[in-house]
C-alpha positions in Angstrom: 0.0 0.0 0.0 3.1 2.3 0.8 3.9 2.1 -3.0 0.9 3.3 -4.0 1.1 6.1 -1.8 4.4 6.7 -3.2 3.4 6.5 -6.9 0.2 9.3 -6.0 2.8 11.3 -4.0 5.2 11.3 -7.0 2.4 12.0 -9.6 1.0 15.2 -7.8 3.8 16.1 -7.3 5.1 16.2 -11.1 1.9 17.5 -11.5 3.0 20.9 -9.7 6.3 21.3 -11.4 8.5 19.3 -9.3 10.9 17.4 -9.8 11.7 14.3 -7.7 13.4 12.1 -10.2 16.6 13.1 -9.3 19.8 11.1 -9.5 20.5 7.7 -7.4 21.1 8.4 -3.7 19.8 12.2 -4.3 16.2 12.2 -3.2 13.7 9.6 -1.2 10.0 9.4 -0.2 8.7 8.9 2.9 5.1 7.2 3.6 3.3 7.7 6.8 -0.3 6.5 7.8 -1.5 8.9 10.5 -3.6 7.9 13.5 -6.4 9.6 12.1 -6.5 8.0 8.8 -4.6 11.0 7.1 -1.5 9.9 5.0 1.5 11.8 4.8 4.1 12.1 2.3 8.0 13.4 2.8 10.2 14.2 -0.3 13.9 14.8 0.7 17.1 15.6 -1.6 20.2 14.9 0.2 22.1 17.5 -1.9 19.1 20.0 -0.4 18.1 20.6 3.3 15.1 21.7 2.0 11.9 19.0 2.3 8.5 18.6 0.5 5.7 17.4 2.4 2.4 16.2 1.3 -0.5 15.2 3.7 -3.9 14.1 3.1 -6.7 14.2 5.2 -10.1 16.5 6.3 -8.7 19.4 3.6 -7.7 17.4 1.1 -4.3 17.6 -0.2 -1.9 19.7 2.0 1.3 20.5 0.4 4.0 22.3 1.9 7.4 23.1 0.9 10.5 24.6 2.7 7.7 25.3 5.8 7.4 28.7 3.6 4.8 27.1 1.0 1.9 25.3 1.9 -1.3 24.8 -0.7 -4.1 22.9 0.6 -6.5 21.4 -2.6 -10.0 20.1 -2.1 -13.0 19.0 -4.3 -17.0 19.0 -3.1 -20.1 18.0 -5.0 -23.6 18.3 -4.0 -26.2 15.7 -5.7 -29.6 16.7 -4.8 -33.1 15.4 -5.6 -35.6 18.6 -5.3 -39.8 17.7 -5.4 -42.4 21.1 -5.3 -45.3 21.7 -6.1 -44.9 25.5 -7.2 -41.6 26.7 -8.5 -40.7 29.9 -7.3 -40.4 33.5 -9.5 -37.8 34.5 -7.8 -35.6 31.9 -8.5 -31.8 31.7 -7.9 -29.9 29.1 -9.7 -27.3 28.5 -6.7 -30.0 27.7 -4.7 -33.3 26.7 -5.8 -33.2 23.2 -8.4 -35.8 22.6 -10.7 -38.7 20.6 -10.0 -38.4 17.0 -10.3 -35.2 16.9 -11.5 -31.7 14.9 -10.2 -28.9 18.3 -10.1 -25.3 18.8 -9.7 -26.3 21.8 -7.5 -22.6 22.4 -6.4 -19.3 21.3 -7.7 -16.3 23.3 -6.4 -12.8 23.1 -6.7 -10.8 24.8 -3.0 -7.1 26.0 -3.1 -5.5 27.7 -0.6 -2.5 27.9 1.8 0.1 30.7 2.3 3.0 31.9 0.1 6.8 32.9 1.8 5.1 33.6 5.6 2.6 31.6 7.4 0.7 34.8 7.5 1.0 35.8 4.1 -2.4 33.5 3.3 -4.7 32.9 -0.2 -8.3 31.3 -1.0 -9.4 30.7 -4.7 -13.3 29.3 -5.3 -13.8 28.1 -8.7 -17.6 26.4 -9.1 -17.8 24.4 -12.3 -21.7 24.2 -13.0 -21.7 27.9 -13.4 -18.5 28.2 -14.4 -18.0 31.4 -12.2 -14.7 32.4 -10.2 -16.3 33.2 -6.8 -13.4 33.5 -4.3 -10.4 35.3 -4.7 -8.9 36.6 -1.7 -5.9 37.6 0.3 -4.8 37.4 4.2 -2.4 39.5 5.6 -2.8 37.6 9.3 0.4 38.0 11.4 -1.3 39.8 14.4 -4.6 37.8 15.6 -6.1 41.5 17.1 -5.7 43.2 13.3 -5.8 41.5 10.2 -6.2 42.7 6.3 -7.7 41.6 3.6 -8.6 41.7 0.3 -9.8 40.7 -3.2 -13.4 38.9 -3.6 -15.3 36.6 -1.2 -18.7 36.8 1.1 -19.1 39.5 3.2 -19.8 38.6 7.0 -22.5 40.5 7.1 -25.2 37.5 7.9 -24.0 34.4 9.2 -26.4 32.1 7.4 -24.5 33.2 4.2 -21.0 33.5 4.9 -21.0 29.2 6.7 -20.5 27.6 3.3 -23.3 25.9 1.7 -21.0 22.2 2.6 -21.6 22.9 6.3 -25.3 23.9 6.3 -27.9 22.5 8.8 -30.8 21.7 5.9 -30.1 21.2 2.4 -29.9 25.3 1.0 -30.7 28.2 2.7 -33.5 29.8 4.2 -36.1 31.9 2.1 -34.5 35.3 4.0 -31.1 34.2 3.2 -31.4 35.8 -0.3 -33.8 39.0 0.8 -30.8 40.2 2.9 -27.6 39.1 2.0 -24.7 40.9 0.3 -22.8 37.8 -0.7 -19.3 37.9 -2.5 -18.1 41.5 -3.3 -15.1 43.1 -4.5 -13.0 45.0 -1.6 -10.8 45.5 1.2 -11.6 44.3 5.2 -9.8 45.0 8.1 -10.7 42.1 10.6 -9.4 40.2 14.2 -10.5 39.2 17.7 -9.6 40.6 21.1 -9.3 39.6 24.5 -9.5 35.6 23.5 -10.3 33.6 26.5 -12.0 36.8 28.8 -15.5 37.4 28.9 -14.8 40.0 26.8 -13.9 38.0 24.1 -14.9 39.4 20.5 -14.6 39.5 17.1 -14.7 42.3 14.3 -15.2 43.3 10.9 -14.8 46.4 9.0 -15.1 46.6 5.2 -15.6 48.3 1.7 -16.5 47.2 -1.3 -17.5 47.9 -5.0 -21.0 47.1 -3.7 -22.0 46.1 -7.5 -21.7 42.2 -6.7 -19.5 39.1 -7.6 -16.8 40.4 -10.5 -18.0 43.7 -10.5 -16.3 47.2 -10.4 -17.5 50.7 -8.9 -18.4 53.1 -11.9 -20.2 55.8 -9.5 -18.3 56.0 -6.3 -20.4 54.9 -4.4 -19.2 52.0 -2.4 -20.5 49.7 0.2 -19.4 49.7 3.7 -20.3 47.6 6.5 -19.3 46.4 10.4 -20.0 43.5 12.5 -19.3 42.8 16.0 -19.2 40.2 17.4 -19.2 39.0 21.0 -17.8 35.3 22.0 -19.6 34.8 25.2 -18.3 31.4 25.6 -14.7 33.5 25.8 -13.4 32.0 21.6 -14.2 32.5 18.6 -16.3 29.3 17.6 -16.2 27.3 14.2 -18.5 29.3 11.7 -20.8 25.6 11.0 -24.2 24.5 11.5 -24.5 21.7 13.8 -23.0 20.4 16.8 -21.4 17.4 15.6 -18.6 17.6 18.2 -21.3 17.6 21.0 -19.1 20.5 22.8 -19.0 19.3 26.4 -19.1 23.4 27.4 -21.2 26.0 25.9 -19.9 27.6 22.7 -21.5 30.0 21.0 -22.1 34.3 19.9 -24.0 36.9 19.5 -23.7 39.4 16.5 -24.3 43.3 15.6 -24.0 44.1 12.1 -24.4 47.1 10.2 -24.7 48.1 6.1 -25.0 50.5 3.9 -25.1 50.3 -0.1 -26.0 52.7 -2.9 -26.7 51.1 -6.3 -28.6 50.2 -9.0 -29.8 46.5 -7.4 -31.7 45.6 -4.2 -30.8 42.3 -3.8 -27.5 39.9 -4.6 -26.3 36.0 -5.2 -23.8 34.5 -7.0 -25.1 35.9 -10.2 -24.3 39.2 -8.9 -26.9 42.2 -8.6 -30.2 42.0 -9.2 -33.6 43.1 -7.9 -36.1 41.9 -5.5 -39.9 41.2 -6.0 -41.5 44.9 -5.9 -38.6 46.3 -7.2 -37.0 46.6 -11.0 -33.2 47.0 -12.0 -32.6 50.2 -11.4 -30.2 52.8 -12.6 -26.6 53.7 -11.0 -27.2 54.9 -7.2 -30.9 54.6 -7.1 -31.5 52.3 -4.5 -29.9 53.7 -1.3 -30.1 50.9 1.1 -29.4 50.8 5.1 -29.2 47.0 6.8 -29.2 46.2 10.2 -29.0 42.5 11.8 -29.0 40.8 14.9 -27.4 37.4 15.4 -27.4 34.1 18.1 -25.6 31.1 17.8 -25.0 27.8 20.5 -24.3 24.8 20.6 -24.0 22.1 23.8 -23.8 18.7 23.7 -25.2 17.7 20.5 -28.0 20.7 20.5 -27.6 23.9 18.2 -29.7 27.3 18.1 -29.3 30.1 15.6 -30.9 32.8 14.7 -31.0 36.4 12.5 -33.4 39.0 12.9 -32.5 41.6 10.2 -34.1 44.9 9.3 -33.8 46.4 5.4 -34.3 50.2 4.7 -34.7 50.8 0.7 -34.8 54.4 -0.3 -36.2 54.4 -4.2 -34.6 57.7 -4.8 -35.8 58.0 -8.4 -39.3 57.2 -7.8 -39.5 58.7 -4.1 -40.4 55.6 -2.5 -39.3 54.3 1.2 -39.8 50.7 2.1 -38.7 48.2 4.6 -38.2 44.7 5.0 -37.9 42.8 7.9 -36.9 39.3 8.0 -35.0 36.4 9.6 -34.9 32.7 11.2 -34.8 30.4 14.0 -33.3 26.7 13.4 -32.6 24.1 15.7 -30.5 20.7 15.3 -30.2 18.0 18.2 -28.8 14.7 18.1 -31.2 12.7 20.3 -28.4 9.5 21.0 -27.6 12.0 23.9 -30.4 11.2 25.7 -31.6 8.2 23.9 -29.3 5.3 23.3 -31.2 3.7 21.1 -30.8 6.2 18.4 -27.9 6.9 16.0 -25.2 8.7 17.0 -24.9 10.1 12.9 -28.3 11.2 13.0 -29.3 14.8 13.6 -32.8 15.9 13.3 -33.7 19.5 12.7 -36.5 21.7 12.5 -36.5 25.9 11.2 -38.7 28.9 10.4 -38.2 31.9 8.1 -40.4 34.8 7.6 -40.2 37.9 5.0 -42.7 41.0 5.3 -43.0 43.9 3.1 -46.0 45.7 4.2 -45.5 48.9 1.8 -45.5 46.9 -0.7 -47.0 43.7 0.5 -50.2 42.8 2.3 -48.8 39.3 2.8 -45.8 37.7 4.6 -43.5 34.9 3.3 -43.8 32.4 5.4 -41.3 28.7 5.5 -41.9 26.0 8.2 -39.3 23.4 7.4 -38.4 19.5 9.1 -35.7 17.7 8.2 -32.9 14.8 9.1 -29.1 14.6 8.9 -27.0 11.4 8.2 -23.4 12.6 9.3 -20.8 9.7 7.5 -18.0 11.7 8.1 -19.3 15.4 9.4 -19.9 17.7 7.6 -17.3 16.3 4.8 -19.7 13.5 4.1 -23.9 13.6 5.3 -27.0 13.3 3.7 -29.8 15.7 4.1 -33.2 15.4 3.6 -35.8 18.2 4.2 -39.5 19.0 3.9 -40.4 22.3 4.1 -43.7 24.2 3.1 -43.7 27.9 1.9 -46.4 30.3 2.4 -47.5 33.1 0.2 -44.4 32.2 -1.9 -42.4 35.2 -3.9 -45.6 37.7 -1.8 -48.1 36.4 -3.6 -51.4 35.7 -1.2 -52.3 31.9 -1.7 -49.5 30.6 -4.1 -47.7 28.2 -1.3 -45.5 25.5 -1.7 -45.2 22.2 -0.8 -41.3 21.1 -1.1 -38.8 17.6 -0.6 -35.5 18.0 -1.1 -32.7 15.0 -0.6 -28.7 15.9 -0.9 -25.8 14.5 -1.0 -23.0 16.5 -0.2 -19.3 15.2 -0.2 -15.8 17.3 -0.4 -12.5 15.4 -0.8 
């Protein structure tokens, strides 16, 4: 089995550029089977103290050279099964799958690492079905208390959107997700956490953007701004995942302030980029002046999660004169009942959420989603199966037209 590492080891390798051929006596490979089913390769050229290490485990391929290099390469694929009986208007092709239909909703290739200092730290995103770059960014991270960034990537601004779709609770997002969030922009970000392991124990964000969405410039300059804080009551920064698969033996969790403002021609944004939300058309540079606000909760103790957003969206119409607001949010809850009941799988998590939307300038009825559903954990949140029933009321604001939905995913990163 060793030489089969080997060979891989040697192949990836090549594939990168490196050379390990070498003359006799010049170079060797090491092979190493970890305790936690990782393996681990070790290049080393006599003639050259410096080493090549290759690892592969939870992140995929970890490759590190010289211990100034290190590149970490991982695959994920979501197969999922979606049943309704009304597809939606407002329909988002990251998120919503047509009706009766088997999809590759997700297939995503991950690289990053660092580059000369451990601080000096990269992320690329490249999704395949839609054959969009979405993450491109850049870490400056020597200091833990002030950090810099830059380059393109989802904003912090709501929680629910910034956890990546691989490490969700049910199988998308809520039906306020996409009302609300800001998702990948281009900008800068100043960013860190303070007083780790005091009560005081927080986390912050400060950024601007081009506030024109994914791969988009600033033509008016006008950009988008917004801050989060963020205060770690259980004294660190927690994981930013859905479920407590590590049934945390002491309470972990947050709660969440953010703040943003935008002025531009869309009202709402996805992957896609900017568009508009129902009541609303595309608009024309700076004419929707928009002013976000968001309140957030997280915990999770042994084997029980609890999150929520409550979020608040101003929209000034500034060509037509018109003010509205939309409020919004969740509440979702996970548990794994084999705490309390033995006879129940430890892998199996069962969960339960509801969403609202309300527009009443422009609305006389609320969006309403009550949703059910189960988790099979094989391997966290690297391997599970999720199934989910949900049932939407007064879908896309329009009194009476609810839907019924099933959804099944797979969802699997390597």
């Amino acid at each position: 089995m060793k030489i089969l590492y080997a060979i891989i080891a040697i192949l990836t390798l090549s594939f990168f550029g490196i050379d390990v051929s070498a003359q006799k006596d010049s170079s060797f490979i090491n092979v190493l089977r970890n305790r936690d089913d990782s393996v681990s390769f070790s290049v080393t050229k006599k003639d050259n103290p410096s080493n090549i290490n290759m690892s592969y485990g939870s992140k995929g391929w970890v490759m590190e050279f010289d211990k100034k290099f290190m590149m970490r390469v991982q695959w994920r694929l979501q197969f999922r099964f979606e049943s309704q009986s009304k597809t939606p208007l407002f329909f988002i092709p990251e998120e919503d799958a047509l009706d009766g239909s088997f999809n590759v909703q997700r297939a995503r290739l991950k690289v990053g690492g660092y580059a000369y200092k451990s601080y000096y730290k990269y992320y690329l995103e490249y999704d395949f079905p839609s054959a969009y770059l979405l993450n491109w960014e850049f870490t400056f991270a020597r200091l833990k208390y002030i950090q810099f960034k830059l380059g393109q990537w989802k904003i912090k601004y709501n929680t629910e959107r910034f956890i990546s779709s691989g490490k969700q609770q049910f199988v998308e997002r809520s039906v306020s997700n996409r009302y609300f969030t800001f998702d990948r922009q281009i900008g800068i970000e100043l960013l860190g956490d303070l007083f780790d392991g005091k009560i005081g124990s927080s986390s912050y964000n400060l950024g601007l953007f081009n506030g024109n969405g994914r791969m988009a410039q600033n033509n008016d300059g006008k950009f988008l701004w917004f801050a989060r804080y963020q205060w770690n009551f259980s004294r660190h920064p927690m994981k930013m995942s859905y479920c407590d698969i590590d049934r945390v033996k002491k309470v972990q969790g947050f709660i969440a302030l953010n703040y943003a403002h935008n002025r531009s021609a869309f009202t709402r944004f996805s992957s896609d980029g900017g568009g508009e939300l129902p009541g609303y058309s595309l608009g024309e540079e700076q004419q929707y002046k928009i002013n976000q606000y968001n309140v957030e909760f997280m915990l999770k103790y042994r084997g029980l999660s609890l999150t929520t957003e409550n979020h608040i969206k101003g929209i000034d119409d500034t060509v037509d004169d018109l003010q509205s607001q939309i409020h919004g949010g969740y509440f979702m809850a996970g548990y794994f009942f084999s705490e309390v009941l033995k006879f129940m799988p430890k892998p199996l998590e069962v969960i339960a959420r509801y969403a609202y939307v309300s527009n009443p300038k422009l609305f006389s009825d609320n969006i309403n989603e009550y949703g059910i559903g189960l988790n099979w954990f094989f391997k966290g949140h690297l391997s599970k199966l999720t199934a989910d029933f949900s049932y939407v009321e007064n879908q896309d604001f329009v009194g009476d037209e609810d839907n019924f939905r099933f959804r099944i995913q797979w969802d699997v990163s390597f």
